[in-house]
Each structure stands twice: as structure tokens, then as C-alpha cells.
Backbone as CSV, one residue per row, in Angstrom:
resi,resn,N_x,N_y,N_z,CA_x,CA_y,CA_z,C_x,C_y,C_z
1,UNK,-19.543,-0.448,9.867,-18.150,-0.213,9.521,-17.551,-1.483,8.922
2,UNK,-16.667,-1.036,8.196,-15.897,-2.398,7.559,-14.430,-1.909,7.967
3,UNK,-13.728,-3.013,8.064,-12.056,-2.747,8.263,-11.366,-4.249,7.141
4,UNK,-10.355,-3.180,6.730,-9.313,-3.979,6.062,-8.131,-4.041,6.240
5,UNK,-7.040,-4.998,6.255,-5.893,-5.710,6.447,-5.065,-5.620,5.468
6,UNK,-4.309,-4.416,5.466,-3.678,-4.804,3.928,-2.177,-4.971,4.322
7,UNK,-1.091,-6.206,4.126,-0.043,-6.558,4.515,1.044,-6.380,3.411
8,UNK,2.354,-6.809,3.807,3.685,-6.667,2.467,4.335,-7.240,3.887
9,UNK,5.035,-8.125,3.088,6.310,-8.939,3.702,7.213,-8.443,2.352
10,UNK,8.309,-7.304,2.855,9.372,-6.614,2.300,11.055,-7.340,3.080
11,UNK,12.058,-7.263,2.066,13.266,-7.296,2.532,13.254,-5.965,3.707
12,UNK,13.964,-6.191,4.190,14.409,-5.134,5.582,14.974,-3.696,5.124
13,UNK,15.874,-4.001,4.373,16.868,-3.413,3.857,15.862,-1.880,2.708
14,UNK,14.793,-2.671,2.402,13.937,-2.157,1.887,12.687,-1.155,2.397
15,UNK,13.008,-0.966,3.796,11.446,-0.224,4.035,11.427,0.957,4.569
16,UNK,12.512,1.979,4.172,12.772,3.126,4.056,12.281,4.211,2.456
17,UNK,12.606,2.675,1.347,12.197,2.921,-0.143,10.800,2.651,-0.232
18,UNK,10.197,1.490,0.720,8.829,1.487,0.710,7.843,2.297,1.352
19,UNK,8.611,2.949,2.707,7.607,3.616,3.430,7.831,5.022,2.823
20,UNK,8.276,5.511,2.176,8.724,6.594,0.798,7.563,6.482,-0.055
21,UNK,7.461,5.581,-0.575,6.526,5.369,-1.789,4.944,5.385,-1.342
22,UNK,4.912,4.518,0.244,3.615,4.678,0.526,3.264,6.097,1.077
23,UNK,3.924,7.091,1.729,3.810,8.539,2.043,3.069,8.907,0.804
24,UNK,4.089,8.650,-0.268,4.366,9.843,-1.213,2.864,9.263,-2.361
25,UNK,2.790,8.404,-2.626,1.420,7.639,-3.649,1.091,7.541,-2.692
26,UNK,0.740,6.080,-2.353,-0.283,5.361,-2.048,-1.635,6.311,-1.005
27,UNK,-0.898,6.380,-0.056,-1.884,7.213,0.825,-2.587,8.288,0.844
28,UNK,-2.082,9.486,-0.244,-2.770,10.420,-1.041,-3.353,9.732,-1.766
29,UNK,-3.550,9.025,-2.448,-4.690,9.064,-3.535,-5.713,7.443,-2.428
30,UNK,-5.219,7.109,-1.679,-6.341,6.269,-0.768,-7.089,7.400,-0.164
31,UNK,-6.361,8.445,0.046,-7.169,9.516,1.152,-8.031,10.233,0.393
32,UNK,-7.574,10.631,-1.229,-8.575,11.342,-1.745,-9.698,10.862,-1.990
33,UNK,-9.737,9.261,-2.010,-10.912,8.437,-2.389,-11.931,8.293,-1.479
34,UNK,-11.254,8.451,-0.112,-12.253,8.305,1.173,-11.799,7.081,1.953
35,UNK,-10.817,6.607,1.520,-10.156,5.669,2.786,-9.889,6.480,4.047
36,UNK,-10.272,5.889,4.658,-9.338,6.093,6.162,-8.380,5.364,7.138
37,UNK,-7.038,5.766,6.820,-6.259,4.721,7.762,-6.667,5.081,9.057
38,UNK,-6.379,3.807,9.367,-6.585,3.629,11.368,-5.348,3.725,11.768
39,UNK,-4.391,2.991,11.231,-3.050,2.952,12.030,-2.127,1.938,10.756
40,UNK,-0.950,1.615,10.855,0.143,1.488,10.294,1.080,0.934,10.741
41,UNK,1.571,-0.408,10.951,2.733,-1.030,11.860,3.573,-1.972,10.807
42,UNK,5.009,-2.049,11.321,6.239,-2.558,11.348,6.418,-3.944,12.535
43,UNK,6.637,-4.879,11.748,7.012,-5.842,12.679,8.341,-6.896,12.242
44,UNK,9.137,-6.958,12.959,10.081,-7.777,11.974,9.432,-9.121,11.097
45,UNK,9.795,-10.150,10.493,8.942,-11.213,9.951,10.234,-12.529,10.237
46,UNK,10.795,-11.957,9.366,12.394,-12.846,9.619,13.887,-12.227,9.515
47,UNK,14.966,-13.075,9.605,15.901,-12.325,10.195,16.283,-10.998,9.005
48,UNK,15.881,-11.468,7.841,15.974,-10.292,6.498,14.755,-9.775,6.136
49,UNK,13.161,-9.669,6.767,12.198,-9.329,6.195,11.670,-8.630,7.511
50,UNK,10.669,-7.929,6.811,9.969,-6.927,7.553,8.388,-7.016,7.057
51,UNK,8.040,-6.982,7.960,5.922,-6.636,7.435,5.373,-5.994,8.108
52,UNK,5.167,-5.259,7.163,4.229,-3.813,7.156,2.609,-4.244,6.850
53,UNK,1.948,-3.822,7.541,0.422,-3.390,7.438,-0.181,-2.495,8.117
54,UNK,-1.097,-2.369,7.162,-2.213,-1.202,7.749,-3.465,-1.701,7.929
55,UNK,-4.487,-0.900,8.838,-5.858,-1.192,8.749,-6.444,0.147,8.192
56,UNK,-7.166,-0.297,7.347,-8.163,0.742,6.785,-9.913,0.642,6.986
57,UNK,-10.273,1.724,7.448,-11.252,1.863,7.590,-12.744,2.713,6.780
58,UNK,-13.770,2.273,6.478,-14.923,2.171,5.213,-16.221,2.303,5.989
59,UNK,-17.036,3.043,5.129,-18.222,2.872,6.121,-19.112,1.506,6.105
60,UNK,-18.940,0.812,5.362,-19.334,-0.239,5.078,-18.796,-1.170,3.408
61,UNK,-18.878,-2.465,3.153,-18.296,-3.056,2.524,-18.060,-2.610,1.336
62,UNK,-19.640,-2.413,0.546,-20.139,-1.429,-0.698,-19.688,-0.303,-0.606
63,UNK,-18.770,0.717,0.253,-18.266,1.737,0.269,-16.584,1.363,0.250
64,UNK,-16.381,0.328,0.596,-14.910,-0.184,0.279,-14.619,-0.908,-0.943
65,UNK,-15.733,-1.182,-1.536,-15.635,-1.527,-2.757,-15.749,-0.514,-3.747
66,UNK,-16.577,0.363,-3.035,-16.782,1.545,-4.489,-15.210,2.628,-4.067
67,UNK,-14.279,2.872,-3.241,-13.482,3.527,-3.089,-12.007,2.570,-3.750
68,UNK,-12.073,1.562,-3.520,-11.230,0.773,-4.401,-11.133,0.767,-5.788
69,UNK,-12.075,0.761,-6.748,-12.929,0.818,-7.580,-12.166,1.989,-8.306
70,UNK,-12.459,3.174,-7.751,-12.311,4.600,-7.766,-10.598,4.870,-7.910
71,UNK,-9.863,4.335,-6.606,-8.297,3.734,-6.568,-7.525,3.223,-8.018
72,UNK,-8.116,2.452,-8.151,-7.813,1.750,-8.975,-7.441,2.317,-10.564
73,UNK,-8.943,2.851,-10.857,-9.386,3.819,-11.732,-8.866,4.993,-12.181
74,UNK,-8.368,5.677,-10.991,-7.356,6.685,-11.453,-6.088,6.624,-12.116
75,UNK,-6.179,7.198,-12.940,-5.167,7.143,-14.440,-4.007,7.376,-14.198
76,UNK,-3.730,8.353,-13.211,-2.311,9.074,-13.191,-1.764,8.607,-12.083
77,UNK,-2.434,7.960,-10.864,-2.330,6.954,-9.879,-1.896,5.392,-10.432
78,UNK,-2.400,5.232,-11.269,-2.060,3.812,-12.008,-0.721,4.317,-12.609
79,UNK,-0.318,4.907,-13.442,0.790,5.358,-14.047,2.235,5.315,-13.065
80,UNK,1.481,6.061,-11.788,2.694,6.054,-11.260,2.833,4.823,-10.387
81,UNK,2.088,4.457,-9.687,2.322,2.916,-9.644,3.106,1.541,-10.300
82,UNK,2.776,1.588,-11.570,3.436,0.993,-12.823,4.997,1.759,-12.903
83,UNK,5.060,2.722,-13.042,6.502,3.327,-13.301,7.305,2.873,-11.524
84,UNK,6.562,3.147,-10.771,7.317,2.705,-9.590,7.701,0.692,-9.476
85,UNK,6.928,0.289,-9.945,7.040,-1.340,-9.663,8.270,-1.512,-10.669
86,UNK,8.319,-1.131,-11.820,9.270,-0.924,-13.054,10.250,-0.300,-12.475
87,UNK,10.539,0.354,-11.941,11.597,0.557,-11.343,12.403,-0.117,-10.256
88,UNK,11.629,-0.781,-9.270,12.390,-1.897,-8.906,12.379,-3.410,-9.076
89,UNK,11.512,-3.651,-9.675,11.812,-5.032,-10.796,13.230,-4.393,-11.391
90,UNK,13.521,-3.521,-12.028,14.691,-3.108,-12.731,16.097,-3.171,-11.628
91,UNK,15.903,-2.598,-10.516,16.676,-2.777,-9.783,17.037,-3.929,-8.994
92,UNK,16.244,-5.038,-9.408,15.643,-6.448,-8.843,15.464,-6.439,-7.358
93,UNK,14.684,-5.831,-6.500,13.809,-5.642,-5.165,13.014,-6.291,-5.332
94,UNK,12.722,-7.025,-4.421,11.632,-8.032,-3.923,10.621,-7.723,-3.465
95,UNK,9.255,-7.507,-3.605,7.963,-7.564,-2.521,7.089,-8.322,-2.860
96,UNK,6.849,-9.094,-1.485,5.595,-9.459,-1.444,4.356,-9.239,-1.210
97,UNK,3.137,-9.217,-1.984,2.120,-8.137,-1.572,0.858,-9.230,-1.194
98,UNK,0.169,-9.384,0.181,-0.662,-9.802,-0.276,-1.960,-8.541,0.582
């Protein structure tokens, strides 16, 4: 098994619009690929930020690489991704992704 860490240090104010976006994208098209979330947590960070992560789970590394790969790759998944970041750069929202 492999597990991954994927984090965002978000404004606070913000993670009603983010946990929206990750429902609605992100996690459908991780799920169609063969990700599996484990779990999903909220922790404050500072007195205006919030961080969110998940662990995801792979059957092994070469299978988290080839499902990323795949992620990535999808056309209409990328699209809406891009139209979503463009939209709050436009609205000037902050995230940090690492």
C-alpha cells in the first residue's frame, strides 16, 4: 500500500467555497481514477486560516503514479479546474496548495 498527504492552508472564511469544489470536482474524478480516500480533516492553522487534508490511499506507488497520471490527463477535469482557479484569482481568494 502507498498513502498520500495532500494538504491546503485556505483563508477560513473560505472553506465552505472549497469544500464545494472538492465534493463537486475533485473527488469524482480522483474516484473515477481509482483513488481511494481514507479520511478528510479540518484543523484550524491560524487565527484567519484553516488546513484541510486528506489521505489517499493506492495499491502501491506505480499505481499512484499511474492514477495521477490519468487525473491529470483528463480533459474536461483539467478544464474545469482551470475555469475554477480563474475564477477566484478573479475574485482575488487566496490558496495555498501544497
Amino acid at each position: 500500500m502507498f498513502y498520500r498527504r495532500k494538504f491546503y492552508i485556505i483563508k477560513t472564511e473560505f472553506v465552505d467555497i472549497f469544500n464545494k469544489h472538492f465534493n463537486e470536482t475533485n473527488l469524482p474524478n480522483q474516484l473515477k481514477h481509482g483513488a481511494r480516500l481514507v479520511g478528510r480533516w479540518m484543523v484550524p492553522h491560524t487565527d484567519t486560516t484553516t488546513e484541510i487534508f486528506a489521505i489517499w490511499e493506492y495499491d502501491s506507488y506505480e499505481s499512484y503514479q499511474e492514477i495521477e497520471k490519468n487525473v491529470r490527463s483528463d480533459s474536461e477535469h483539467v478544464k474545469k479546474i482551470n475555469a475554477w482557479y480563474e475564477q477566484m484569482v478573479a475574485e482575488s481568494t487566496c490558496i495555498k496548495n501544497s
